[in-house]
C-alpha positions in Angstrom: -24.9 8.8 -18.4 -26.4 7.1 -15.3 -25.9 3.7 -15.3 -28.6 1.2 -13.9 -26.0 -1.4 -12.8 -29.7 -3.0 -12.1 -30.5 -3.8 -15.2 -27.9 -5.1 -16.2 -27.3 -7.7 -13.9 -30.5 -8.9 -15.7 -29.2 -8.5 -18.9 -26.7 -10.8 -18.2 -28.7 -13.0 -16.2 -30.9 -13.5 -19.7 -27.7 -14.0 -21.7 -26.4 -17.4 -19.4 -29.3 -18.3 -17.8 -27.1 -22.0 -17.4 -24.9 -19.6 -15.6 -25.1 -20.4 -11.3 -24.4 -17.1 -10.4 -23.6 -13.5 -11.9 -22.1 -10.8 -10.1 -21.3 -7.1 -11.8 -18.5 -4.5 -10.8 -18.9 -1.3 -12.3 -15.8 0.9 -11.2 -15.2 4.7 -12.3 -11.9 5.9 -11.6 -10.8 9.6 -11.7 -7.1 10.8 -11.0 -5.3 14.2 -11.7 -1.5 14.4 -11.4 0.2 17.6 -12.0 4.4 17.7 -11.3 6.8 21.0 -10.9 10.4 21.0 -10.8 12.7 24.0 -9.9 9.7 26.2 -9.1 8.2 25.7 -12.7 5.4 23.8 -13.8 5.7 20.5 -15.1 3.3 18.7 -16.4 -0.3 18.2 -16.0 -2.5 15.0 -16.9 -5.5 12.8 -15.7 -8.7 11.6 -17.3 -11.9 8.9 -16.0 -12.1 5.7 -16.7 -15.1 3.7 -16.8 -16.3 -0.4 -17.2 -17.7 -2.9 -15.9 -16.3 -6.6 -15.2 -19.0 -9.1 -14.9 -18.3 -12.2 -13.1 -20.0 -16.0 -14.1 -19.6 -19.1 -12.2 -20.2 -22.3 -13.7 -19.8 -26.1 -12.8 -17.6 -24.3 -9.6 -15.3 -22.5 -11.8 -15.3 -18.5 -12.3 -15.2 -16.8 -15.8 -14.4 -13.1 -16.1 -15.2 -10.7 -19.2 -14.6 -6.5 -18.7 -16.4 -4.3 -21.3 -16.3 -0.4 -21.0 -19.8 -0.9 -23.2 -22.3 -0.7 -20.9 -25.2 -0.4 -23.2 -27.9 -4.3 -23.3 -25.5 -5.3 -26.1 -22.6 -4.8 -24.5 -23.4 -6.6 -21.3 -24.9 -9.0 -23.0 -21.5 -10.0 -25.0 -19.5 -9.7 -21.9 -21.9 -12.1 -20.1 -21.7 -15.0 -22.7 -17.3 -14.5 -22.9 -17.2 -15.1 -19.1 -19.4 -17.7 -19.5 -17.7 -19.1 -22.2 -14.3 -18.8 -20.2 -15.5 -20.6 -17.4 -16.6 -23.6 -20.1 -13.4 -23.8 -20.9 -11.3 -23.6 -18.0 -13.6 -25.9 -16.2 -11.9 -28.8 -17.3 -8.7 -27.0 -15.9 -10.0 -26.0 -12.5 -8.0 -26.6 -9.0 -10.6 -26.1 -7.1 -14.7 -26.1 -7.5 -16.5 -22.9 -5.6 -19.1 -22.2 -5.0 -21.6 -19.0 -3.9 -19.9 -18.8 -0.4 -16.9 -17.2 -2.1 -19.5 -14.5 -2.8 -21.5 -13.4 0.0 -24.9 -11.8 -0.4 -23.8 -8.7 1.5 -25.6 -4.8 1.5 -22.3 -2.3 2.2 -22.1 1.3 2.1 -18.6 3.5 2.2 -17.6 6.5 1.4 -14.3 8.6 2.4 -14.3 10.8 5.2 -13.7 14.7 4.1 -13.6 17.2 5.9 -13.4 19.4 3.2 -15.4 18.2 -0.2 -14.5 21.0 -2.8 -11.7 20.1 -5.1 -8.4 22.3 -5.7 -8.5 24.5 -8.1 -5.7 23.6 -11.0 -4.3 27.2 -11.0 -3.8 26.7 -6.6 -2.3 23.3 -7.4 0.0 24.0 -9.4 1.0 27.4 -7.8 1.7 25.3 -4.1 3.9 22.6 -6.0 5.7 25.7 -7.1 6.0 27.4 -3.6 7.0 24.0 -2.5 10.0 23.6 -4.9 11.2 27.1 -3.9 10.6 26.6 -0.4 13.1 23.2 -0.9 15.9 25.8 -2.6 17.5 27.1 0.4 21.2 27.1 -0.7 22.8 26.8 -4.2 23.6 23.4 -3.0 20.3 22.7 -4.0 20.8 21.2 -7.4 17.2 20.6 -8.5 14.1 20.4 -6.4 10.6 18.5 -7.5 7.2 18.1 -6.5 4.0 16.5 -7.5 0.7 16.2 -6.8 -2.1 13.4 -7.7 -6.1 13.4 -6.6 -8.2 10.5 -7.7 -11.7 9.4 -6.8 -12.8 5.5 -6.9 -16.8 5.0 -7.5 -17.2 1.1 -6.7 -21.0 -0.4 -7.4 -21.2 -4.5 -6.8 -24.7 -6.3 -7.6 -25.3 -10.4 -8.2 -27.8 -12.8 -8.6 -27.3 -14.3 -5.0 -28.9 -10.2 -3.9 -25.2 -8.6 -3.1 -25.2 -4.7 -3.6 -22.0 -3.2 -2.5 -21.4 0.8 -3.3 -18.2 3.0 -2.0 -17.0 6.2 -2.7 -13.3 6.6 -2.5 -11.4 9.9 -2.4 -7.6 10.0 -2.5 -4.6 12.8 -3.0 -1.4 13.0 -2.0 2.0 15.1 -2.4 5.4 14.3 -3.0 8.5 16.3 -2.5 12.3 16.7 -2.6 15.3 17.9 -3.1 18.4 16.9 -4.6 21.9 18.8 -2.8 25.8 18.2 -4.2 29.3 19.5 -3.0 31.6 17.8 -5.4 31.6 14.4 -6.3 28.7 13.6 -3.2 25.0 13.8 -4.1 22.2 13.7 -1.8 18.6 13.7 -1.7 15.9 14.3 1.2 12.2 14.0 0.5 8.9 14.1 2.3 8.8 11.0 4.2 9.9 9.2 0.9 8.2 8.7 -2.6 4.3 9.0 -2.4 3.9 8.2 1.3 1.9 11.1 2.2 -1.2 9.8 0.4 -4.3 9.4 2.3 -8.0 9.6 1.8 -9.5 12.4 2.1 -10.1 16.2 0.5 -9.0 19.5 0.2 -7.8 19.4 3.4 -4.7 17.0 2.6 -3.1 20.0 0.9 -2.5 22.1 3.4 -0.1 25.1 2.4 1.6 25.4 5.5 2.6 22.3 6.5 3.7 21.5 2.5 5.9 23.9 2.6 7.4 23.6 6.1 8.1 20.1 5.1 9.7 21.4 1.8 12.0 23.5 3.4 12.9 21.0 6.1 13.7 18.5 2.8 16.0 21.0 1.8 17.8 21.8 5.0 18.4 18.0 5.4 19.6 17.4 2.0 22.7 20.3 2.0 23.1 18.5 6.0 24.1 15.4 4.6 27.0 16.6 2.3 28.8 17.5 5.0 27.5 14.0 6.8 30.3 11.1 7.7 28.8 8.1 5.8 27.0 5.6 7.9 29.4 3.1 9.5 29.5 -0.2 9.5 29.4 -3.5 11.6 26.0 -4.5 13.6 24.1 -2.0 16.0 20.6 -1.3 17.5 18.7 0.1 14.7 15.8 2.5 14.9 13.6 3.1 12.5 11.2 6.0 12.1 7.6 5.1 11.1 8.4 6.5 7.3 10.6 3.6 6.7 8.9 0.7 8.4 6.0 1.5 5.8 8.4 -0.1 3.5 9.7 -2.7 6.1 6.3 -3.8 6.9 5.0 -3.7 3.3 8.0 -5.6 1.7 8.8 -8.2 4.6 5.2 -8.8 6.6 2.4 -7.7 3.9 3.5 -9.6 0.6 5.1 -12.7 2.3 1.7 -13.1 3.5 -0.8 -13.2 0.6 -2.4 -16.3 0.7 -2.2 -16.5 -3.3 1.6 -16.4 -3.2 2.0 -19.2 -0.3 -0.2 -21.2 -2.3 1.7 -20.6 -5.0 0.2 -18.7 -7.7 1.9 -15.7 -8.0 5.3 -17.1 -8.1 5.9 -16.7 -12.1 5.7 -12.8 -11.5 5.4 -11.8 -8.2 7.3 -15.0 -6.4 6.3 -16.7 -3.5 6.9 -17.1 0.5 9.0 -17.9 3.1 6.0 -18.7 5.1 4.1 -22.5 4.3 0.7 -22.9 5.4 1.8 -25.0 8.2 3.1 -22.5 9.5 0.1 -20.3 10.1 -1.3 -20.6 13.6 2.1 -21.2 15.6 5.1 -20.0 13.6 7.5 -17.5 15.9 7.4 -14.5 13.4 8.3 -12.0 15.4 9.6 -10.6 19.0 6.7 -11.0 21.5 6.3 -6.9 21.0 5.4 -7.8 17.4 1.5 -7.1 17.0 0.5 -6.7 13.1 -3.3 -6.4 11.9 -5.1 -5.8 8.7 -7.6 -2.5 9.6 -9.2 -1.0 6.9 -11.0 1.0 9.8 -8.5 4.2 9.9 -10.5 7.0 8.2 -7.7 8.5 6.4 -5.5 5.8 5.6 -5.1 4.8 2.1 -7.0 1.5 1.2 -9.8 2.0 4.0 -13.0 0.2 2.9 -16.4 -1.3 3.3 -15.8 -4.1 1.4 -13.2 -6.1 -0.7 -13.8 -5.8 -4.4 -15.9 -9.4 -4.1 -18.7 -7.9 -1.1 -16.6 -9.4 1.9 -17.0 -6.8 4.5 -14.4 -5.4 6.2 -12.9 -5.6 9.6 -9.9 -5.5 11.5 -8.4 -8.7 11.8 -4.9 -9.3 13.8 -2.1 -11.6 11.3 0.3 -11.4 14.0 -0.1 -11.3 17.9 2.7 -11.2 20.8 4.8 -12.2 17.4 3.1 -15.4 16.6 1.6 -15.6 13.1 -2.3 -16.2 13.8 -3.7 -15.6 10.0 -2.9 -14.6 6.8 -3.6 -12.3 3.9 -5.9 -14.6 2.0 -9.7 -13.8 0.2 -12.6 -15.7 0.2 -11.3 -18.2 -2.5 -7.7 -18.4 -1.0 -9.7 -19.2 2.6 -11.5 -21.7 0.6 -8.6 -23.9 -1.1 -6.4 -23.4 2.1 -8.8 -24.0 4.7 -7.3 -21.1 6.9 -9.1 -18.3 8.2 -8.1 -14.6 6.4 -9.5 -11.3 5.6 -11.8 -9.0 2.9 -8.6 -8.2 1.0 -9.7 -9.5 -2.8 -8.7 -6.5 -4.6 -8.5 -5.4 -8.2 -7.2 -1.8 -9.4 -9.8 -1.3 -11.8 -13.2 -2.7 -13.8 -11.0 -4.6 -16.3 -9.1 -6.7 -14.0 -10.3 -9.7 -11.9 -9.7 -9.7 -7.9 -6.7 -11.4 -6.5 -5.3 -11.3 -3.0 -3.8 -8.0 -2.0 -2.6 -5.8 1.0 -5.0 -3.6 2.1 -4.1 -1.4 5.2 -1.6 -3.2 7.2 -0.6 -2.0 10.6 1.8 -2.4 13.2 0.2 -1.8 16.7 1.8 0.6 18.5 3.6 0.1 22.0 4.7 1.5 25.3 7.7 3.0 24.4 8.1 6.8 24.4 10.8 8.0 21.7 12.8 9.3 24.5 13.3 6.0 26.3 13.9 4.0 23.2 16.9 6.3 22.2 18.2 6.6 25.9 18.1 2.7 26.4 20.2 2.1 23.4 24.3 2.9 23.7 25.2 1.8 19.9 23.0 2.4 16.8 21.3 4.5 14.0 18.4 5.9 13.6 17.0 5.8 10.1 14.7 8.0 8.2 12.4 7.7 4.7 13.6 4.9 2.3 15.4 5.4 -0.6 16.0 1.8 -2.3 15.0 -2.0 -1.5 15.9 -5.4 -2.5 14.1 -8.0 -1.4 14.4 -11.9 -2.2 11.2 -14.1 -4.8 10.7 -15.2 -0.9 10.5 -12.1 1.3 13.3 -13.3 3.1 16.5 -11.9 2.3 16.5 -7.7 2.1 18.8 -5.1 2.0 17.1 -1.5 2.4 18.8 1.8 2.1 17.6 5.0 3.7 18.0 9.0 2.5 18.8 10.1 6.4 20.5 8.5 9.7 21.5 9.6 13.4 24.3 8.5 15.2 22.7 6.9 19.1 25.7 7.0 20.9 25.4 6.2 24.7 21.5 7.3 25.0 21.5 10.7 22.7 21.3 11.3 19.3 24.4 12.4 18.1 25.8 13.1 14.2 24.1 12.9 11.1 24.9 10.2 8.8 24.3 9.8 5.0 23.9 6.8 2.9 22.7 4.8 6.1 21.5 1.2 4.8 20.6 -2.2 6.6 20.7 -6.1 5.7 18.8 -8.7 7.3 16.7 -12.0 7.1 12.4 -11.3 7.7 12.5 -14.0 10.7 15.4 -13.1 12.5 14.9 -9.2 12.1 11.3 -9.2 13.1 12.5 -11.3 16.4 15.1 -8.5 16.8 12.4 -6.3 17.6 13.5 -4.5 21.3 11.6 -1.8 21.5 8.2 -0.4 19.9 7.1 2.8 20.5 3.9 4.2 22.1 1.0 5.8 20.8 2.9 9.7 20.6 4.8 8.4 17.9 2.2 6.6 15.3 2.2 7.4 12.3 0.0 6.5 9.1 1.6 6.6 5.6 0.5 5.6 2.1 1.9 3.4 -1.1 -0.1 4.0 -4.2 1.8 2.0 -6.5 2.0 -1.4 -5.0 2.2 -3.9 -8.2 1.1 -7.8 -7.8 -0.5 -10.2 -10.6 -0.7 -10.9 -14.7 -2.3 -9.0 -15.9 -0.4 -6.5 -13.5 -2.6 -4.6 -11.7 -1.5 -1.7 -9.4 -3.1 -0.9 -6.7 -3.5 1.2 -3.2 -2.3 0.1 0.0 -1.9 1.7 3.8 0.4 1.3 6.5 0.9 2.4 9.8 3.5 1.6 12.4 4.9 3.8 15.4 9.3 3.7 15.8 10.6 0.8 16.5 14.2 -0.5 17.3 15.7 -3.8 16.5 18.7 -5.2 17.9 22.2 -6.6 16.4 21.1 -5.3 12.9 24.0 -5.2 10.4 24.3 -1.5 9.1 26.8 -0.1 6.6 27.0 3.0 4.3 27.6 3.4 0.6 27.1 5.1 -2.5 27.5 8.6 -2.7 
């Protein structure tokens, strides 16, 4: 059934008419997900989901209320619970809004495909299984897995102030590995780690070739690293490919910079910062090679947008430039209490969650460094590949990050394979590490759909993009098996 998402902004508007504003998000979500393992099918699952979260502020403070009832009765309960919410929290509140934290604005987005039908189920599931047995190329292949998911977003935003905010979002993505063992030692390869090829887009992100030259090439590197000395020890220059500073950027840049997490809200469940908000507008992040922005422009990259989940339009907006930390990952409402400029980044994963501060797509600019000249500039170090597991501090400070793959630099060539390669550091003094980024040739964009923030938890998309980069006096070490 069509819904008016008109209509029932009036609805509610008739329910509270104390209320000073009113603002509606209808969301429809769609996702399929369909798994192999060892060349046989899996699993298969998905569904739609469908609501609508209606918004009320009052006296300055916000109520929320989420109904999947979208029928006059059903907005018009949802309408008097918010309302009632903010009654009651008003008392509470730690800061009074107003309608600026909800601009009036008229926003239009939907994904760029270049191809708009769907994959059939029967295709799907038949690549995944290609793709497993293109992974199997020795019996030291002990088990090989893939996956696949496909979603669509439908966002409509209306309020009383005249907003009205619709984007179309289209989404899949493929996962792949394979696990290899000689003996006692065990070792797995994937496609550029756990869900990072995920991007917006159609038909034409499953593209059979490439899947299953990436598949085999997961498999080749997995029976090379049996026979791999384990990464060594003791500090070197440290490269890493653009696979792994996803997670580097995401972990030590994006999350220590939410504005709702400085400010302290998040740190029951999510934690907090290393970064104050003094310290935004002068504080030495990075290495003056260190440019970072939020840029939800990038067609294909994961949490592209029109508009944050509150009608704050989109644009790219630099955090950190020439290393110094110029702004921050804070919404409308975190702007507002900290009195420091941010972006459109108030997010929620679906209709029955509220916004809250997230990531979006965080980038690192790339430099002027081809990948030949960073690896023939650097006599000690590793080069690192895909992660594999991370530890990071309540602060975003301390981290230890372990990768699936690692070369030997050894006097300006790449030299042995290592396995179990893994690196330690502090966020400040590894981002001022920073030696060498590389150019333009070796950018790449990657995707995490499963970043997880807030209470309620709410999981939610997010982007990054980085070219290599090399970092300087980084303690490495191997382990595990």
């Amino acid at each position: 059934m069509k819904v008016n998402i008109h209509r029932l902004l009036k609805e509610a508007a008739a329910a509270v008419p104390e209320a000073e504003w009113i603002g509606l998000r209808r969301v429809t979500n769609r996702l399929t997900v369909f798994s192999a393992i060892d060349g046989k099918f899996d699993q298969g699952f998905g569904g739609t989901d469908e609501g609508v979260m209606l918004e009320v502020l009052y006296k300055g403070t916000f109520g929320y209320a989420a109904t999947a009832d979208m029928s006059s009765e059903g907005i018009r309960w949802a309408a008097t619970r918010a309302f009632a919410a903010a009654q009651s929290a008003n008392p509470y509140a730690i800061y009074q809004f107003d309608q600026s934290v909800r601009p009036a604005a008229q926003v239009r987005y939907t994904t760029q495909r270049k191809t708009r039908s769907g994959l059939p189920a029967g295709e799907t599931v038949e690549l995944l299984c290609r793709a497993c047995d293109a992974a199997r190329i020795s019996p030291q292949i002990i088990q090989t897995a893939a996956s696949c998911e496909m979603g669509m977003s439908e966002i409509e935003m209306v309020s009383t102030n005249g907003a009205d905010v619709r984007q179309t979002i289209h989404f899949g993505g493929i996962s792949m590995n394979a696990v290899a063992r000689e003996g006692d030692i065990i070792q797995q390869r994937s496609a550029n780690g756990h869900s990072a090829c995920t991007y917006q887009g159609g038909r034409e992100l499953f593209n059979s070739a490439d899947i299953l030259k990436r598949a085999h090439k997961a498999g080749t590197e997995a029976v090379e690293l049996l026979t791999a000395e384990p990464c060594p020890t003791g500090k070197r220059t440290l490269v890493l490919m653009p696979d792994q500073m996803m997670l580097q950027i995401h972990e030590s840049v994006g999350h220590a910079l939410e504005i709702d997490r400085i400010l302290g809200d998040e740190r029951n469940f999510a934690g907090g910062s290393f970064i104050t908000l003094e310290d935004i507008g002068h504080f030495r992040y990075g290495s003056p090679l260190m440019n970072v922005a939020f840029d939800p422009t990038i067609a294909q990259e994961l949490a592209s947008y029109g508009a944050d989940d509150i009608g704050n339009t989109a644009v790219k907006e630099y955090l950190i430039k020439d290393g110094i930390l110029i702004g921050a990952l804070g919404s409308l409402e975190s702007q507002k209490r900290s009195g420091l400029h941010g972006v459109a980044n108030q997010r929620a994963c679906s209709w029955n969650r509220p916004p809250i501060d997230r990531m979006a797509n965080l980038n690192l600019e790339a430099g002027t460094s081809s990948f030949d000249s960073i690896i023939s500039s650097i006599e000690n170090g590793v080069l690192m590949f895909s992660n594999r597991s991370w530890s990071i501090d309540d602060y975003r400070n301390k981290f230890q990050f372990g990768c699936e793959y690692g070369k030997l630099i050894e006097n300006g060539k790449l030299t042995k394979t290592v396995r179990d390669p893994n690196y330690r550091g502090i966020s400040r003094y590894f981002w001022n590490s920073l030696c060498a980024v590389g150019d333009a040739s070796t950018f790449e964009v990657f995707g995490t759909p499963n970043c997880g923030k807030g209470e309620p938890n709410q999981v939610i998309r997010v982007g990054h993009a980085s070219p290599v980069c090399a970092f300087s006096d980084v303690e490495v070490f191997g382990g595990g098996k």
